[in-house]
N, C-alpha and C positions, 0 to 999 in steps of 0.2 A: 504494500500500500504506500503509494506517495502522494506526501503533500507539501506542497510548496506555498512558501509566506514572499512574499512581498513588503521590508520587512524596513522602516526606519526607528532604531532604537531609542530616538530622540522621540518619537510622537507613544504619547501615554495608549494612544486606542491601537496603535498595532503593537504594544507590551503586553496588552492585555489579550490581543488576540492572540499574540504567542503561547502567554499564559494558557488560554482555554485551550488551546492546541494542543497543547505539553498535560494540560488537565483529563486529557482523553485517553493518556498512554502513549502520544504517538511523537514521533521528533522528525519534527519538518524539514527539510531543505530551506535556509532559512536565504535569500538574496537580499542583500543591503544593497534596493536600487541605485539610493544615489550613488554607490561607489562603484557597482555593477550594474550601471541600465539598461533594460531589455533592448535589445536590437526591433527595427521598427516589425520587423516583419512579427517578431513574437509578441510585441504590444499588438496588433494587428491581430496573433493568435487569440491571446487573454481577450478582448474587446468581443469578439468575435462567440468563443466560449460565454460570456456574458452578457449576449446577443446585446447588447448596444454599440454606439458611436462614441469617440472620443471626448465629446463635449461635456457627459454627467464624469466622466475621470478626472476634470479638472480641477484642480485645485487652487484656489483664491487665493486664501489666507496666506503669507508671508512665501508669497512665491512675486514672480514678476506678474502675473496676469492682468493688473489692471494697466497697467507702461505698456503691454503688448498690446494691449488693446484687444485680450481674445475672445471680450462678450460679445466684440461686432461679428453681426452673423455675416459677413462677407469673408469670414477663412474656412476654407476648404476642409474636411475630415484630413485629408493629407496633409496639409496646410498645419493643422492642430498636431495631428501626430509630431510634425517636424521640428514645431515650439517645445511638443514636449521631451522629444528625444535632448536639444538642444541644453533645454532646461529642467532635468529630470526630478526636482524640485515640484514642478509643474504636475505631476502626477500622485493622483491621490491616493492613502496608503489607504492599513494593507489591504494585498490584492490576496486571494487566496485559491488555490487550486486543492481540489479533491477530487478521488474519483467519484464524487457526488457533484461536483459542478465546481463554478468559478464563480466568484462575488467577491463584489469590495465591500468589506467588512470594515462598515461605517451606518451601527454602532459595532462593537466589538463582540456584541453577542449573535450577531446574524451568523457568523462562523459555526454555529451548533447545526445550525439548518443544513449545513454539507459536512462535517464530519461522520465519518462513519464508524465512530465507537464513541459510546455513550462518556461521560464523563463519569471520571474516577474518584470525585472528592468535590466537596463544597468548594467555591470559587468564587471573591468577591477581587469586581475591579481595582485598582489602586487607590481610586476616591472611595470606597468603603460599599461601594453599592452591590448587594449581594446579587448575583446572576446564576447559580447554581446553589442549590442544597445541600444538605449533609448527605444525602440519596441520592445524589447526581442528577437533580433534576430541575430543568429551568424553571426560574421563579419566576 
């Protein structure tokens, strides 16, 4: 079974995604995009696995996106991909692959919905907020 995170150590919600991941028994293939960014064609995969376009991937908050100007709808899906290849910053975290599917796991507990082993242990976010039981079971 593999699963692969999409993974910036620095953002609390894909720590936590890690966490529920690691909470399930299982150890991911962990990619530190910004230091490893996917090549476009496999952003193009992931996007694709997630049946949408590059535009809900994008990420606002403390990237360049408003300087680039990428809410104007005059840039092309290609166009976007290449902003974000450019700026992989631009890309919003984690992404998450299972052989249950692909989602951007944004909250942190959408990742329970494609794992495919139950969770092992109560599991509360960093901010305190419990999202698993003592029964391993979403609250």
């Amino acid at each position: 079974m593999t699963i692969t995170i999409f993974h910036n150590p620095d953002c609390g919600t894909s720590r936590n995604t890690l966490g529920l991941i690691r909470n399930s028994g299982a150890e991911p293939t962990v990619i530190e995009y910004l230091k490893n960014p996917p090549t476009k064609a496999r952003l193009q995969e992931l996007l694709a696995a997630m049946g949408t376009g590059p535009r809900p991937l994008l990420r606002e908050k403390g990237t360049p996106y408003a300087e680039l100007d990428l809410a104007n709808p005059k840039w092309s899906d290609g166009e976007l991909l290449d902003f974000m290849l450019s700026h992989p910053i631009l890309i919003n975290r984690p992404i998450v692959e299972t052989p249950l599917g692909t989602r951007l796991c944004r909250p942190s507990e959408l990742v329970l919905d494609i794992l495919p082993n139950a969770q092992l242990a109560a599991f509360s976010k960093e901010d305190g907020e419990v999202v698993v039981n003592d029964r391993g079971e979403r609250v």
